[in-house]
N, C-alpha and C positions, 0 to 999 in steps of 0.2 A: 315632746309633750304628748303622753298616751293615756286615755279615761281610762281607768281602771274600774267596772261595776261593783266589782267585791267592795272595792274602800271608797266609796263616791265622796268623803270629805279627808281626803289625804292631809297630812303635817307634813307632807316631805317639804323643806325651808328649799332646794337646789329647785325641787319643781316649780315651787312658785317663784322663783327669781327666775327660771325661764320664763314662764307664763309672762311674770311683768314684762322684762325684754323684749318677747313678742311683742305685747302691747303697745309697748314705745313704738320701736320701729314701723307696726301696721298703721299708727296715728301720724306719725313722721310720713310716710309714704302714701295713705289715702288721704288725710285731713278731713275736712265737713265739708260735703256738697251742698252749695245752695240753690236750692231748685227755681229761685223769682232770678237768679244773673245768672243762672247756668253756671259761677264759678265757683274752684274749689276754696277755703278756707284752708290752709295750711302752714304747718308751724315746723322749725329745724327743733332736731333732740334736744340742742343746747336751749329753746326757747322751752320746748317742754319739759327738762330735767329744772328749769329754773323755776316755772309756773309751780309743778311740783313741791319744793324748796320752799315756797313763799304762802303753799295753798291752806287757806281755814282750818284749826285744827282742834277749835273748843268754838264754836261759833252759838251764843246765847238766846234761845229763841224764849217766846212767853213775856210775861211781864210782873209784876210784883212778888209774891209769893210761891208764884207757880213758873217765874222764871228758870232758865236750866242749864249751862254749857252742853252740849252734845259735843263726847268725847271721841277726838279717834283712840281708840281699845286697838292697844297690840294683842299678837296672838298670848294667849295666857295671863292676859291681864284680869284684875278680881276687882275691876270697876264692874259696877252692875251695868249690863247693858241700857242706852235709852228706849223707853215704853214705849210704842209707837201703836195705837191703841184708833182703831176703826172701821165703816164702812169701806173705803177706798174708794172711795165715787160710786160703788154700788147703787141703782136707782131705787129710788122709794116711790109709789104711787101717792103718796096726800106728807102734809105738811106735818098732822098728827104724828104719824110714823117718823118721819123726821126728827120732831122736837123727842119723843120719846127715847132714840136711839141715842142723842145729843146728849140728851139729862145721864143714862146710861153711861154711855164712857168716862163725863165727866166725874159721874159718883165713885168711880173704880181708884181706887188710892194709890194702883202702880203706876197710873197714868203719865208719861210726862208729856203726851200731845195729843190730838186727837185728827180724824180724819174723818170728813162727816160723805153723807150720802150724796147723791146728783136727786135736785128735783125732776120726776119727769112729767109734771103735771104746773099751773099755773093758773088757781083757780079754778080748778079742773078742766082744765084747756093745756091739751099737750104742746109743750114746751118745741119750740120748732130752733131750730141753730139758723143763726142768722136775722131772725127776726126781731120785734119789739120784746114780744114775750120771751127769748132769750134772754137779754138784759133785765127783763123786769123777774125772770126765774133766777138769775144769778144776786139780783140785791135782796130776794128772797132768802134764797138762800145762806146769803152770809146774817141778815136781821135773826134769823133761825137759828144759826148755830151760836151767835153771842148770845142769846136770850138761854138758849140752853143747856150754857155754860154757866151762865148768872143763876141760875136756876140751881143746879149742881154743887154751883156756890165755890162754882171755879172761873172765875169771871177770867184770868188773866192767862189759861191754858192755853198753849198755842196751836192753831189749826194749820196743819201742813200738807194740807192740798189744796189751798188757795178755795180755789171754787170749783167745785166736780162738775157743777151745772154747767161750767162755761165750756164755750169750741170754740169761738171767736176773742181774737183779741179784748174786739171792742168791749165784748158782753162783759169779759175779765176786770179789763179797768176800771168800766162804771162801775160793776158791783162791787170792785174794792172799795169803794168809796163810803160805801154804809157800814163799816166798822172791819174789816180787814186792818192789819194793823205792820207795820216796818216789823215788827217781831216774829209777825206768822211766816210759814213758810210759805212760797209762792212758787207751787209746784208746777215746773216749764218742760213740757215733751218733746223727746226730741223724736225723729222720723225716721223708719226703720231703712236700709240700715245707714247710722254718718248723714242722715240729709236736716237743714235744717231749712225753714222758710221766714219770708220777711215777719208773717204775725206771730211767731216764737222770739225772732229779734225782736221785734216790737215789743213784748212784755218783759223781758229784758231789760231794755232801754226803759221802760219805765220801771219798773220794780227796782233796778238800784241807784235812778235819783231819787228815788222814795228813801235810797239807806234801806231796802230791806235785804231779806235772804233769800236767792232763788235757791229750790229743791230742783236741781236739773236730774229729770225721770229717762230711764232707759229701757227695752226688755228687746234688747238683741234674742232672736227667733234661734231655736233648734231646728237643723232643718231645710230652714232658709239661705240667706245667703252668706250665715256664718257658720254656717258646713253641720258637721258634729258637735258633742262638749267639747273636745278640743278650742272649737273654733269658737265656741260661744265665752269661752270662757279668757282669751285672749281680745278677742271683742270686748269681751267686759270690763278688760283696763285701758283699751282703748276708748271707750265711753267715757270712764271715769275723767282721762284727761282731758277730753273735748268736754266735759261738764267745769272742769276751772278756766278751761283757754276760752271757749265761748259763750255758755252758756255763765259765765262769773261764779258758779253754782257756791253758795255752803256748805253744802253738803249732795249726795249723790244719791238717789232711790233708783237700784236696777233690780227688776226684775224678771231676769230670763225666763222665757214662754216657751210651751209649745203645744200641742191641740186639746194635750189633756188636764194637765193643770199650770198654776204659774207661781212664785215665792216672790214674796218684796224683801228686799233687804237693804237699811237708810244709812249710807254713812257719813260720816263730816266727809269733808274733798280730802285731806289732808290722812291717810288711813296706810 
């Protein structure tokens, strides 16, 4: 497996059937480390070649008219890509900019989801993780983003990064509560690189007695401790499987980083 700069998005079909193969085996071999038991989480090929086999592969997110399957698109496929259309938790200073940005996406007609801002204010009282006003910034923010979708006159678009405002579990759950819906996406991070912790399982465990969709998020580091592209990108389907074996995810949003810029890219699990 060798980056090549000149062609950074190769077709070679043999390379990427390495690439996958690495990825199995690295997932086989490391698993997900949990940092609250010190232990690893790990699965045989045969448990992941099956997870694989069985994993989400049109999963429906939204609701009435603005409902949607998110397809896995093979290579050359002439499905229109799905619209993944937003802030990405980007922080907004006041609520005005917020509901503004909301009305905005939802008016955009290629839309098929939206991703709204992180409050960092609370009545103009900055938003602290952990505290009261965490939870009262997070029901904030989901009240905001429905109102500005109804607005838009997309009331049943779905919002697939749960809540940008939240860092804690807790602040997450309560604020689901104010109009979060089984249909949105419920976007669960996982910890660089392979670690996961009990408040990620925790939103897990609830988000699918809820029946909803977890969006299990990655962005394996260039760099870091997954070397070069080589390594980032073997990494990258090693994430993908620990986003069906642990995280239960729908679908998968990785986006590999490094100091200077980052790409999101959302797929069903099944891809």
């Amino acid at each position: 497996i060798k980056y090549d700069p000149e062609n950074p998005i190769p077709s070679d079909d043999d390379l990427a059937d390495r690439v996958f193969k690495a990825g199995v085996e690295l997932y086989a071999n490391v698993g997900t480390y949990c940092v609250d038991t010190g232990r690893i989480i790990q699965f045989t090929e045969e448990e992941i070649q099956e997870a694989l086999a069985t994993a989400p592969s049109a999963p429906i997110f939204g609701e009435g008219k603005d409902a949607k399957p998110l397809l896995a698109r093979k290579p050359e496929s002439t499905t229109p890509p799905w619209c993944f259309i937003g802030a990405v938790g980007a922080a907004v200073s006041n609520e005005e900019i917020f509901m503004s940005l909301i009305q905005g996406y939802g008016k955009i007609p290629l839309a098929d989801s939206i991703t709204t801002p992180t409050l960092a204010t609370f009545n103009g009282v900055p938003v602290r993780a952990g505290s009261p006003l965490e939870v009262l910034g997070c029901i904030r923010t989901v009240t905001l983003a429905r109102e500005g979708l109804r607005r838009a006159g997309r009331p049943g678009l779905p919002i697939m990064n749960s809540i940008a405002t939240a860092v804690s579990d807790t602040a997450k759950i309560a604020g689901s509560q104010f109009g979060l819906r089984p249909s949105d996406g419920w976007l669960i991070g996982t910890m660089a690189e392979m670690k996961v912790n009990f408040e990620r399982l925790n939103e897990i465990a609830y988000v699918l007695s809820l029946g909803g969709h977890v969006v299990a998020e990655s962005a394996p580091i260039l760099g870091g401790y997954c070397g070069g592209p080589e390594g980032v990108a073997v990494t990258n389907v090693a994430y993908h499987i620990q986003s069906i074996l642990v995280y239960r995810g729908s679908c998968q949003d990785t986006f590999p980083l490094h100091a200077v810029s980052y790409t999101h890219l959302t797929l069903p699990t099944k891809a």
